[in-house]
C-alpha positions, 0 to 999 in steps of 0.5 A: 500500500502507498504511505499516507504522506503520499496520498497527502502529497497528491492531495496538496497537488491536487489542491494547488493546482485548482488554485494556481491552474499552473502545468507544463506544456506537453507536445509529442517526439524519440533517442540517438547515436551515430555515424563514426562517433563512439557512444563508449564501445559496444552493449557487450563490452559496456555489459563486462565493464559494468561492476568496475564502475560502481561507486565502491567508496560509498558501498555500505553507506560508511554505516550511517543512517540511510537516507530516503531518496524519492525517484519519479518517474510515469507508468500508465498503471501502477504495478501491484508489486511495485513497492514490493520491488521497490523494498528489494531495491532499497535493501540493495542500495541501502548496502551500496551507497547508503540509500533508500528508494521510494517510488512516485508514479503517476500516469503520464498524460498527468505527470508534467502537472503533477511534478511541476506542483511537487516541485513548486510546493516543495515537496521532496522529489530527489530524481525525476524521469522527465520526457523531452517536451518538459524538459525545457519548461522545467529548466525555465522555471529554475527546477533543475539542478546542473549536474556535470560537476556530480557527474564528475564526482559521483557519475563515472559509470553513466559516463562509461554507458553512455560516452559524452558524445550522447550526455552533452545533448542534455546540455542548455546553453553550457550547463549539463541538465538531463542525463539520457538513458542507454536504450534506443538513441535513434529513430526509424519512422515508420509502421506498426502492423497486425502481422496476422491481419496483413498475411490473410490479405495476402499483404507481403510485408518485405515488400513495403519500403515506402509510402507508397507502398504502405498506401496500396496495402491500405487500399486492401485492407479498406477493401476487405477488411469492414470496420478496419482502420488502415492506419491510425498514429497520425493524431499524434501531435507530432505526426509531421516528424514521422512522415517528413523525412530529415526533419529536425524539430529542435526541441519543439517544432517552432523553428526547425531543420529540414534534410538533416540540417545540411544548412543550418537554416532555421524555417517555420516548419509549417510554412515549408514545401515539406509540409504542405506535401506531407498534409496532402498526402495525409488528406488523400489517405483521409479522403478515401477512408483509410483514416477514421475521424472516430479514431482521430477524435477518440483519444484510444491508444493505439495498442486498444485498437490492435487488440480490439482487431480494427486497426491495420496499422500505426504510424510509429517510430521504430527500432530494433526488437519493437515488433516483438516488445509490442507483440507482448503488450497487446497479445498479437503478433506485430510486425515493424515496416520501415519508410525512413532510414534511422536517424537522430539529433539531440531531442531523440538523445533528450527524449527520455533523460533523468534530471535532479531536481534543484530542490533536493536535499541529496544531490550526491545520493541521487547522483550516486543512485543515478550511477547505479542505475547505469553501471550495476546490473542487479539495479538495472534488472530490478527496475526493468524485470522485478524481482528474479523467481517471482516476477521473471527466471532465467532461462537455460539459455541465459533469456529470462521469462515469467516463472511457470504459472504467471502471465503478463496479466498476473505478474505483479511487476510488468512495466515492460519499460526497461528503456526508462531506466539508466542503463537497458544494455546491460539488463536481462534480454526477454525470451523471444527476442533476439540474443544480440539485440542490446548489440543490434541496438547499439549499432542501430545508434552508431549507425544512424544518420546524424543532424548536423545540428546534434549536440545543439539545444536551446535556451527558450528562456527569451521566447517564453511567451510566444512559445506558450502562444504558438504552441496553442495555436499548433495544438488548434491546427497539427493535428487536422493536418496530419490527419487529413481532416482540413483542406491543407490549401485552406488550412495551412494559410491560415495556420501560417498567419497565427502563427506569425501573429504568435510571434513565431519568427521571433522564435526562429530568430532566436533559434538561429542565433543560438544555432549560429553562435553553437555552429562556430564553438563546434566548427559546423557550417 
């Protein structure tokens, strides 16, 4: 059972929020690594070098008393195990580096409100998962800690996992804030589809490489599948960056890149050529049924209309093994169709990053937990698995499973969210999956084509109010757009001119003055 100050705690937030009507700013986006640039060698060596950097000077906790460390981070559904997991973690860390860890979790499209108030209030958070779009929001407000200096002292195993290269994307301006997690550090745009649904209509998956393609196995299926959707995904919000190929955001769409960066000329993204072909492909997909106004208005998720067997497809990012992780989650077998060939820039590496609150009053214990999580193995499968003979067991092959008897429904701890937590290449590999796919992974970052502007991010801190203005005014339009609901020829004028009115361009100014002043310290063009 949850302790009673937490209850508390949420009530307080609850009570706050009513009074202030303050939250963060949510969007939509992915992770990173590539070309000829070492993220700290392979999954295997990184595996092998692990235990040497654990913090041993503190194991034991130099016996004094330990202290309590409060960890947030989103889960759609509360295990019924977690504290359970939790206590055993806690008993581990205790012995390590003198802590104990108490779990705050809260649903995700919750989360950035209900931390803004903890924080805000007060209330004790001493390390936080935080999803790229409140990132900045967070560093604006003055609630993140800068952390290379405890990296340095405290932090040499996520400097071993990770390797620089991929940490200073979690820079603004100068100062080093997010602390990305080792997992998927790149993104292939693309497609989720029931694999069972595409092979009764005869739909030869090895045969879908583009859009084009993708259009024609959705013809079938509008064909012989009724109260099928052929696709559905294209209501997130930030759908654009999944079907416009070399797309840059830089952070939050409001000024971007295209092809990659080449140039390093900022546009509004919304007035682009790009775009506009991008809406017109989406409204003629619209047009002919292959997207449904029903789902685009319903606010299901994706999985919920795999399971319920009316949906083909899902526009998706991609990678290694997501098939199969999928497959799991929604009890059907999935199959993964790339259009986009794997790429990256620094808001994929910021996606998923952990932050230490400026607050807190443990910022070497969080720091040295935070080590833990990418350096030692029994943390890692702990906070990915659960606990070993009652949530997962290894296997003769060295892959793990759930113990006879217990299912993913009857699991106590089934997050299935190794990705969330420092370090996944060196945690347990699921039966099923591939041997190699930390390995798989770790090349699919290394080799994914890079934005040249990788490593950049900006200061919002100048541009705050026509931030909060445009992105009201993307929130009105985006998603119309990706989906085919409006006339983009009509639309997207009328998108443009808010926007403007908004004060976009002053966005993109600043953008590419800090992009300009980033490109000459770095030697980019």
């Amino acid at each position: 059972m949850k302790r009673t100050w937490k209850w508390a705690g949420r009530m307080l937030a609850l009570c706050l929020a009513a009074a202030l009507l303050c939250s963060i700013s949510a969007c939509g986006g992915k992770p990173q690594e590539s070309g000829a640039v070492d993220s700290g060698g392979s999954a295997s060596s990184k595996r092998e070098e692990a235990s040497a950097s654990q913090p041993e000077e503190t194991q034991g906790g130099g016996g004094e008393e330990p202290v309590e460390l409060v960890m947030s981070f989103w889960a759609s559904t509360e295990p019924a195990g977690l504290n359970q997991v939790f206590e055993a973690l806690s008993e581990y860390t205790k012995e390590k580096i003198g802590v104990t860890v108490k779990p705050f979790t809260v649903n995700m499209s919750n989360y950035p409100q209900q931390i803004n108030l903890m924080l805000s209030s007060g209330e004790q958070i001493d390390l936080m998962c935080c999803y790229y779009q409140w990132f900045q929001s967070l560093y604006s407000k003055g609630h993140l800690k800068e952390l290379e200096s405890l990296v340095e002292s405290e932090g040499q195993g996520i400097v071993d996992a990770i390797g620089w290269d991929f940490l200073n994307a979690g820079r603004i301006g100068t100062g080093l804030y997010g602390l990305t997690t080792n997992r998927d550090l790149a993104k292939e745009y693309g497609f989720l589809i029931d694999k069972e649904m595409a092979q009764r209509n005869n739909i030869d998956l090895d045969s879908l490489h583009s859009f084009s393609d993708m259009e024609a196995a959705f013809e079938v299926i509008k064909a012989n599948e009724p109260g099928v959707t052929p696709v559905i995904g294209t209501e997130a919000t930030y759908a654009a960056e999944y079907l416009i190929p070399g797309a840059d955001l830089l952070t939050d769409g409001l000024g971007a890149l295209l092809d990659y960066g080449e140039d390093l000329n900022v546009v509004n993204l919304y007035a682009s050529d790009a775009y506009m072909e991008m809406a017109k492909m989406t409204r003629s997909w619209f047009e002919k049924g292959y997207i449904s106004e029903d789902v685009v208005t319903s606010g299901e998720n994706a999985r919920s209309y795999f399971k319920a067997g009316t949906a083909f497809s899902a526009l998706s990012t991609l990678k290694p093994g997501y098939a199969f992780k999928e497959s799991k989650s929604i009890g059907k077998e999935m199959a993964q169709v790339g259009v986009m060939a794997p790429t990256t820039n620094t808001t994929v590496v910021q996606s998923i990053q952990w932050t230490v609150p400026e607050n807190t009053d443990y910022p070497e214990k969080a720091m040295q937990l935070l080590n833990l999580m990418y350096s030692d193995e029994t943390v890692m499968n702990l906070l990915a698995w659960g606990i070993e003979g009652e949530h997962y067991e290894v296997l003769e092959s060295g892959l793990i499973d759930y113990p006879e008897g217990v299912t993913g429904e009857t699991s106590g701890y089934n997050l299935n969210a190794g990705w969330m937590f420092g370090n996944q290449f060196i945690s347990h590999v699921w039966n099923g999956d591939s041997p190699t796919i930390w390995e798989e992974t770790d090349t699919f970052n290394r080799e994914a084509k890079k934005s040249n502007a990788f490593g950049f991010s900006y200061d919002s801190s100048n541009v705050k109010t026509e931030l909060a203005a445009c992105s009201n005014v993307v929130s009105e339009y985006a998603v119309s757009l990706t989906s085919g609901l409006v006339d983009p020829e009509t639309a997207i004028p009328e998108f443009v001119k808010k926007l403007e009115t908004a004060g976009i361009d002053k966005i993109i100014a600043e953008k590419q003055s800090q992009l300009d002043a980033w490109a000459a310290e770095n030697g980019k063009k």
